[in-house]
LUMVO-133507 format. One line per 3 residues: number of its first residue (from 1); their letters; for each residue x, y, z of C-alpha. Coordinates in steps of 0.25 Angstrom, whole numbers, plus 5000, padded with zeros to 4 digits. Layout:
N
NUM) A) X:Y:Z; ...
// end
This chain:
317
1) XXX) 5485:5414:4921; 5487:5424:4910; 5486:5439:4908
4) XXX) 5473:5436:4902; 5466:5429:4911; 5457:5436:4921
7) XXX) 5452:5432:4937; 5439:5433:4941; 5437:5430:4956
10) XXX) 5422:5426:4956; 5411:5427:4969; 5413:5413:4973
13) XXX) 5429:5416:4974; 5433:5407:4962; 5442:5414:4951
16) XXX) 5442:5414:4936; 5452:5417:4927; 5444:5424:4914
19) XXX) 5453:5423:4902; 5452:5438:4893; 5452:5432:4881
22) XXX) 5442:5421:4884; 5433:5429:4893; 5429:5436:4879
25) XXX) 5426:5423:4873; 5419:5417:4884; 5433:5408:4888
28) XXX) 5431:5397:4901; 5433:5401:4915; 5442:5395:4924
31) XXX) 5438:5394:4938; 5447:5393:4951; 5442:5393:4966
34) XXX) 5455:5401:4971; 5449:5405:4983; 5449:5392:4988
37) XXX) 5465:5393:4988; 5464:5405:4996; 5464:5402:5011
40) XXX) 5457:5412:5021; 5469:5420:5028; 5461:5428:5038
43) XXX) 5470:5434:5049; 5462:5433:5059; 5459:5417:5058
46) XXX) 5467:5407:5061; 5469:5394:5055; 5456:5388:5058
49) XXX) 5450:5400:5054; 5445:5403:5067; 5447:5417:5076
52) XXX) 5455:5415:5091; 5448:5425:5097; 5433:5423:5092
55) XXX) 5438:5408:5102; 5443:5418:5114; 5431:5425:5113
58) XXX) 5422:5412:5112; 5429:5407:5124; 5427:5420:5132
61) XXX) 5411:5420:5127; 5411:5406:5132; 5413:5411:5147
64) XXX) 5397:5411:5153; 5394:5423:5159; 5386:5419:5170
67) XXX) 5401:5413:5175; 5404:5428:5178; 5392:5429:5185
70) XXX) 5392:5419:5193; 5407:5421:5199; 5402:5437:5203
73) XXX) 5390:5431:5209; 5399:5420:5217; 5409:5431:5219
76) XXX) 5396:5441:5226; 5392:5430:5233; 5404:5425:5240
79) XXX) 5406:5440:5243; 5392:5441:5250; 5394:5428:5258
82) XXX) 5407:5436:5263; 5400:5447:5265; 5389:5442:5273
85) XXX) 5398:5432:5281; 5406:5444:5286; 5394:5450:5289
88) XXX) 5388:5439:5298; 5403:5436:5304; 5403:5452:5308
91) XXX) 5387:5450:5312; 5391:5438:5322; 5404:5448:5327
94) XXX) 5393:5458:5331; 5383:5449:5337; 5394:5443:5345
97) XXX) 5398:5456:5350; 5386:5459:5354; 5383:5446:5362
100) XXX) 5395:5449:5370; 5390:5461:5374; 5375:5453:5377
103) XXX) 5384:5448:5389; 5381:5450:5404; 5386:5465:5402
106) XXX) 5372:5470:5406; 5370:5455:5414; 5367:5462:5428
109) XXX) 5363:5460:5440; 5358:5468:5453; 5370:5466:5464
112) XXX) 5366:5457:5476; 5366:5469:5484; 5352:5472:5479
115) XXX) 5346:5460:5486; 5354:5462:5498; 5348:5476:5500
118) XXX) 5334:5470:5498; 5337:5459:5509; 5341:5470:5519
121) XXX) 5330:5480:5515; 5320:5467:5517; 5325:5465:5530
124) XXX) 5325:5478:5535; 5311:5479:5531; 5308:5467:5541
127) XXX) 5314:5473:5550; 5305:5487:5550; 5313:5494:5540
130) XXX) 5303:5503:5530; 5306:5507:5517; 5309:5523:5516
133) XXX) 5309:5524:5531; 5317:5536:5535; 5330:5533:5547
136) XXX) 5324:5537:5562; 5331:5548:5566; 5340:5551:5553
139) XXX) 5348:5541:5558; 5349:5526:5549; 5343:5513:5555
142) XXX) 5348:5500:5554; 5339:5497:5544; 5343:5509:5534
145) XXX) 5360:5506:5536; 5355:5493:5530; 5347:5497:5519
148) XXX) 5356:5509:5517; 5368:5499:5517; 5361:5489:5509
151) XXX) 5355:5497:5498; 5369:5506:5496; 5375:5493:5494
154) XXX) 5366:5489:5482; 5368:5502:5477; 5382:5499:5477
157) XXX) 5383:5487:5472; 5374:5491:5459; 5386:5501:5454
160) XXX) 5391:5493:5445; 5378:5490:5437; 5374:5505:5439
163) XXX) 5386:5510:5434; 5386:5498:5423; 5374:5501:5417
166) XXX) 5378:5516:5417; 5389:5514:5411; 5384:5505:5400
169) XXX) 5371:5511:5397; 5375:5523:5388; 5383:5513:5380
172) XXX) 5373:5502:5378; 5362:5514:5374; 5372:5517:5364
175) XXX) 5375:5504:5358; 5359:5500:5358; 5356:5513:5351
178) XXX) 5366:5508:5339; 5363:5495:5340; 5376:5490:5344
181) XXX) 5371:5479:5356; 5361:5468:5356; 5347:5469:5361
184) XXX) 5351:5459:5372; 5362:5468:5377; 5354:5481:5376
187) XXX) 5341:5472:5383; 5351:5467:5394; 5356:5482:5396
190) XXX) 5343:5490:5398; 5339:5477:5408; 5352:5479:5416
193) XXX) 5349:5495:5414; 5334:5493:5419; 5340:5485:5431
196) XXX) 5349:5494:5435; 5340:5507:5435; 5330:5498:5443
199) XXX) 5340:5497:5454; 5345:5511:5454; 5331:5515:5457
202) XXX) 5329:5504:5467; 5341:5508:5474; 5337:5522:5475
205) XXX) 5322:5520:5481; 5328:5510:5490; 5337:5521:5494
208) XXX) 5325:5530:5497; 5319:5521:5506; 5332:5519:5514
211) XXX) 5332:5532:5514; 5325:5544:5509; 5334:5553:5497
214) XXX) 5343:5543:5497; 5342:5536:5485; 5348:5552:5479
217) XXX) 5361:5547:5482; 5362:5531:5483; 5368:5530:5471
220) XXX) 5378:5540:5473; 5382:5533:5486; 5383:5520:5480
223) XXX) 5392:5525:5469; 5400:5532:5479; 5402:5519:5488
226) XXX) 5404:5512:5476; 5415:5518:5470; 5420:5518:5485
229) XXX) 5420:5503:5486; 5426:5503:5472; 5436:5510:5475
232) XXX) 5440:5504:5488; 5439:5491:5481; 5449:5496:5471
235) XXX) 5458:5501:5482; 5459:5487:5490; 5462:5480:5476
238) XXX) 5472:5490:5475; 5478:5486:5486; 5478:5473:5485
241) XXX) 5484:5475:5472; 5496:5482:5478; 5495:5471:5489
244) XXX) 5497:5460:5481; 5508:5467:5472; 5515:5471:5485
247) XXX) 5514:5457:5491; 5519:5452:5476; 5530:5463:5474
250) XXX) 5534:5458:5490; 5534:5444:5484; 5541:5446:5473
253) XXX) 5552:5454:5481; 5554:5443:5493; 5554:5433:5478
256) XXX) 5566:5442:5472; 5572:5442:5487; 5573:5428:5487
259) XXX) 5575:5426:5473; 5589:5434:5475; 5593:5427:5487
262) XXX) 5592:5414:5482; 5600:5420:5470; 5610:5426:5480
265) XXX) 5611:5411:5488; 5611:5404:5474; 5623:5413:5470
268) XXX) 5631:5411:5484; 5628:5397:5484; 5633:5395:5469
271) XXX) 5647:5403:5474; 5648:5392:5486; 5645:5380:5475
274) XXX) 5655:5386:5467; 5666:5388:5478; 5661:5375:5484
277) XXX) 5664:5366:5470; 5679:5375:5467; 5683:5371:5479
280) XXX) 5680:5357:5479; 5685:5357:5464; 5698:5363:5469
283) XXX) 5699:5352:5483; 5696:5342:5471; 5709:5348:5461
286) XXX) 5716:5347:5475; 5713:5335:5477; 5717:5329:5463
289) XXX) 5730:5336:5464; 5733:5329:5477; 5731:5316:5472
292) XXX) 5738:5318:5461; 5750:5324:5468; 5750:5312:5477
295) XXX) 5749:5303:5464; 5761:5310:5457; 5768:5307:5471
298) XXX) 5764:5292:5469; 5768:5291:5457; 5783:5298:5460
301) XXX) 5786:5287:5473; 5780:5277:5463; 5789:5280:5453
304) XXX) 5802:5284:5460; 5801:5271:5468; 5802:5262:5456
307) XXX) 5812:5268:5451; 5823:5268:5462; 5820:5251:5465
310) XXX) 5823:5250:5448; 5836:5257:5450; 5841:5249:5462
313) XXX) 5839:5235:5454; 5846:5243:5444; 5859:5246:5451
316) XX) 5857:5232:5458; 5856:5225:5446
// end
């Protein structure tokens, strides 16, 4: 290309080379397609001409959403079946709680005492006795020692479930008013409650008609017998505790006794065995050397007496 030529890059990208001298005579123009030699060198393409992260980004698009979703949803669902399982395993701790205490805790039952004092109180009647009628004289009649005896019996044995539901009673109240027991157990308490009321009263206006003013201090006598018995019944296991671990400590002491006398005759009786085999192993060495003694003796007359009969034929010879 000379100096006078001139390049004219047209729309379409082709290239024409205008010569100076011809352009002014109306000269041909000479038309190239350069561009198509010149390769598209973008940086940020690669060879096919395609981006890699516009494909990392399609991939990541190509996730599904609702995929997300659904593992939160499976992940709150298998939290609240936990949840709830715990719950119902807490739920079943508690009810079997409190069916244990549904037991035969507030299962009661009037002592046979009760009818006993009935049997006597209905044969005294047959036998003229009336109900609130004071003793002759001051003095008690057969008929009101029995009664007397019979009723402080009842009223002696009914301590325990007195005392009991005494004991019970602030506790259950308590436990009902934060409801903390079942129905049945609060149902079988007031029952046992109502029962045992029933029968304090009874006791007291049977008192009365044993004997007028008396039913002030029945109870107060029946707890004073009570803890009496009790405490004489304690005593006597006492002792019989200390009897039986006297009777064992004698045991073990006539045990030890003998235990050291048999160690004792075993020890004696070992010093004899002992004595008994040295000796007999000394008569038995005692014996060996005798023999052999009297062997060595043998031998010697043996011998000597061969050798004096050779030496004769000798000089005889």
């Amino acid at each position: 290309m000379s100096a006078a030529e001139e390049a004219t890059i047209n729309p379409d990208g082709s290239t024409t080379f205008d010569d100076a001298t011809a352009s002014s005579s109306g000269g041909g123009d000479y038309g190239g397609s350069a561009g198509e030699d010149i390769p598209n060198m973008d940086a940020g393409s690669s060879a096919d001409g395609s981006s890699e992260e516009p494909a990392v980004e399609d991939i990541v698009r190509g996730i599904d959403p609702a995929l997300y979703l659904a593992l939160i949803v499976a992940a709150f669902a298998i939290l609240f079946i936990y949840l709830q399982l715990r719950k119902k395993r807490n739920n079943a701790s508690v009810d079997d709680f409190f069916s244990n205490l549904d037991g035969d805790k507030f299962n009661l039952k009037l002592p046979a005492a009760v009818d006993e004092y009935y049997e006597v109180k209905a044969k005294c009647e047959e036998e003229g006795w009336e109900p609130g009628q004071a003793p002759e004289g001051g003095q008690p009649n057969t008929h009101h020692r029995l009664l007397a005896q019979a009723l402080m019996k009842r009223c002696i044995a009914d301590i325990p479930i007195v005392t009991h539901i005494q004991r019970e009673s602030a506790g259950m109240n308590k436990l009902y008013s934060q409801s903390m027991c079942s129905v049945k157990q609060w149902k079988s308490f007031q029952a046992c409650e109502a029962m045992v009321s029933a029968e304090v009263e009874e006791v007291r206006a049977e008192a009365d008609e044993i004997e007028p003013g008396w039913s002030n201090v029945v109870w107060r006598q029946a707890m004073q017998y009570h803890n009496m018995l009790k405490q004489k019944e304690e005593q006597a296991k006492a002792q019989a505790a200390a009897q039986v671990k006297a009777i064992a400590e004698k045991k073990k002491a006539e045990d030890d006794k003998k235990a050291a006398e048999q160690a004792r005759y075993n020890e004696i009786k070992k010093k004899v065995d002992d004595e008994k085999a040295r000796i007999a192993n000394a008569e038995k060495v005692a014996a060996e050397l005798v023999k052999q003694e009297e062997r060595e003796k043998d031998s010697k007359k043996a011998f000597s007496g061969k050798g004096g009969s050779g030496m004769k034929k000798g000089f005889l010879g």
